[in-house]
C-alpha positions, 0 to 999 in steps of 0.5 A, spaced: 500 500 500 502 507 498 499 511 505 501 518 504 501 523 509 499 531 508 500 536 514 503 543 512 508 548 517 502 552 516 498 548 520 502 550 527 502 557 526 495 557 528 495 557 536 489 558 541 493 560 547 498 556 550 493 552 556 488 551 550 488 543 548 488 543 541 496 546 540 501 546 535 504 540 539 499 536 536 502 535 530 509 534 533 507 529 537 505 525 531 510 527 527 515 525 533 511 518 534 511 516 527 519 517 527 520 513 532 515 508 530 520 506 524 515 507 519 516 514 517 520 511 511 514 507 509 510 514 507 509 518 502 510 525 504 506 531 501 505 538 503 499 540 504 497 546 498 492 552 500 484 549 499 481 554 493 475 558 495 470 554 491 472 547 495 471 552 501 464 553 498 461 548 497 459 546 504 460 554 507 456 560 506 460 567 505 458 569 511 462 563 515 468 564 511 468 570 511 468 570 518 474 567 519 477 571 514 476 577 515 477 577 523 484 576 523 488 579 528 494 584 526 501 579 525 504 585 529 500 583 535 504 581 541 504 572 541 498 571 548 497 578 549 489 579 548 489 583 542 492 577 538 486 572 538 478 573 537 475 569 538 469 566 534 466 562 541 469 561 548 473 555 545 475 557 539 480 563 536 483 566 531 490 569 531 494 572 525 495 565 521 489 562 522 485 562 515 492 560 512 491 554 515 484 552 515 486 553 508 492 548 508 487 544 512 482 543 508 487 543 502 490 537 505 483 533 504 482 536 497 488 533 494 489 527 498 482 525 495 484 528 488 490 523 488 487 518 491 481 517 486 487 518 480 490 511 484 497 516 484 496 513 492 492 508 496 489 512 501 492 518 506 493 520 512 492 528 513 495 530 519 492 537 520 489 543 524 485 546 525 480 539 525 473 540 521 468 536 524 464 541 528 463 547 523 457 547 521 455 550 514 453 557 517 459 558 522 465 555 526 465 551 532 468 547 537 476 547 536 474 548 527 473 553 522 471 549 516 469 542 515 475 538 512 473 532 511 465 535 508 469 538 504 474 532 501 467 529 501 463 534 496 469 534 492 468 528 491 461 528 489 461 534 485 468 534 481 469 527 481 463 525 479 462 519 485 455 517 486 456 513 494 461 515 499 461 514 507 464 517 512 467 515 519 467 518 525 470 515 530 471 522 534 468 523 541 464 528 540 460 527 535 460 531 528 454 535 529 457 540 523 458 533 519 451 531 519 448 537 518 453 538 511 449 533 509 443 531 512 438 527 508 443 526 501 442 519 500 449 518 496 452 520 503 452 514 509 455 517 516 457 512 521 459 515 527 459 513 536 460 518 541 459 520 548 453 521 550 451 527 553 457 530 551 459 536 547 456 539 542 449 535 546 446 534 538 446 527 534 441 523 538 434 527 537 431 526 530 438 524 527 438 524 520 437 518 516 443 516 512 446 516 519 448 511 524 449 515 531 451 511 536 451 515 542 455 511 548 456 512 555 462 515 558 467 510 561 465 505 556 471 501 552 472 498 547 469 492 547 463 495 547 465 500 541 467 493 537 460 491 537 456 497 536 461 498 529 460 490 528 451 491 529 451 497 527 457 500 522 459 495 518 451 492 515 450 500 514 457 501 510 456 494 505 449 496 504 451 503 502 456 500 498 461 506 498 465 509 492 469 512 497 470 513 505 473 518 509 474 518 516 474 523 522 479 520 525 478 523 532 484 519 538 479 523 543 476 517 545 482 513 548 482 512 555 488 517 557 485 523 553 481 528 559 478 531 553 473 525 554 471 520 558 472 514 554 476 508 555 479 506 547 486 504 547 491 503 540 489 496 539 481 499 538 483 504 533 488 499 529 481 494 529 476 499 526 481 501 521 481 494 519 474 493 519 474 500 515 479 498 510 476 492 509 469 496 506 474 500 502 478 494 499 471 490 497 467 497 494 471 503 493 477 500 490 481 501 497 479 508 497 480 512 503 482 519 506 483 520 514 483 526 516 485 528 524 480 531 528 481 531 536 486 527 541 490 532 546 493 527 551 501 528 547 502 520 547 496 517 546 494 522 539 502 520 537 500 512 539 494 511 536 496 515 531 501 510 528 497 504 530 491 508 525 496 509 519 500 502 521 494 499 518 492 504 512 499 502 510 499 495 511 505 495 515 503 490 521 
């Protein structure tokens, strides 16, 4: 298999202050992880380019994209001062650097997805931020300004001409911004579990009907998350018969993340990848582009990242 892997410098020129979670170290600590793992060798490395104003546009508003756009703070204001963030909601920020890298971001997604279609690649790994999965059509939320995989997803659809795609989201909040991208659009199946209740509290009422949410309760470990993709996911994804799937490849989840309350280790991330691989291998020609979107505790994003990537490059 030839696993590419799409980030930018960009992407960690966006910061939100120094105590907030979602961090530039984030990046690092994959970086870090896939070094020592000894598979770094094994990737196909890729620069992320800048996303284009009608990628961005297919799935937000003028108003949404201008909102991030045109609030920047000056690059001359002082690193951590008040002036050198506005913040969007009480979690989520921008600083001078931050539309460059939403762009990077979901360039990322845009050509790995380009690539992956044209079988210059297998599938991709996109290790970027800001993450996606939240924003909404109409407005950023929750640690994201434009919704990576949405994007990746609609490009797909519209540029490429694919009739089915899938998209997993294995984040521990759900992908409420996802959903409703693409609420009731039948050439597109959402299969997701989250905790429940839990930010952003959406997913469980009136959930739309080319979803599978899968609303888990806190402290629940991966033994219960095994079933509920084996009962719920896997029937859902042969009987869409993807083209193509994306995943939301949130590490949230993992038993060692505060950000959550769940209980997943590497081992749960490796074997849902496998299950997901599978699907990909049997309708949509293997096709897969992960995007990252949460995981805070250092060690476990960078662990079970390459337990992720291990398994899309075959390389256990």
């Amino acid at each position: 298999m030839t696993t590419a892997i799409y980030t930018h410098p960009d992407c960690k020129r966006h910061e939100m202050g120094e105590l907030h979670p979602e961090s530039p170290a984030r990046l690092q600590a994959i970086e870090d992880q896939l070094i020592l793992s000894r598979i770094d060798g094994f990737l196909d490395h890729r620069q992320a380019p800048l996303a284009q104003l009608t990628d961005i546009g297919r799935v937000h508003n003028a108003d949404a994209i201008a909102l991030v756009r045109d609030h920047l703070p000056p690059a001359q204001s002082p690193p951590g001062s008040h002036d050198s963030y506005y913040w969007l909601d009480p979690d989520t920020a921008l600083n001078p650097y931050s539309y460059q890298a939403a762009l990077r971001a979901a360039g990322a997604a845009v050509a790995a997805t380009d690539a992956v279609i044209a079988g210059d690649i297998d599938n991709a790994f996109c290790a970027i931020r800001p993450p996606g999965h939240h924003a909404r059509p109409s407005m950023p939320m929750g640690f994201c300004l434009f919704n990576n995989v949405a994007i990746a997803a609609r490009h797909a659809l519209e540029v490429h001409g694919l009739q089915r795609v899938a998209i997993v989201d294995f984040d521990v909040h759900h992908g409420n911004g996802t959903e409703e991208t693409f609420a009731a659009e039948p050439r597109v199946l959402m299969v997701s579990f989250f905790q429940h209740p839990f930010y952003p509290f959406t997913g469980t009422d009136h959930p739309s009907a080319n979803c599978v949410n899968l609303p888990v309760a806190a402290y629940s470990k991966g033994d219960v998350v095994r079933q509920l993709v084996t009962e719920k996911w896997l029937p859902a994804l042969h009987a869409h018969r993807p083209e193509m799937i994306f995943i939301s490849a949130g590490f949230d989840a993992h038993r060692e993340d505060d950000l959550g309350q769940m209980g997943l280790v590497e081992a749960d991330y490796a074997w849902i990848t496998q299950q997901v691989m599978a699907v990909a291998k049997q309708y949509a020609q293997g096709r897969i582009v992960s995007c990252l979107e949460g995981g805070y505790n250092l060690s476990a994003l960078g662990r079970s990242v390459v337990a992720h990537v291990k398994v899309l490059a075959e390389l256990d």
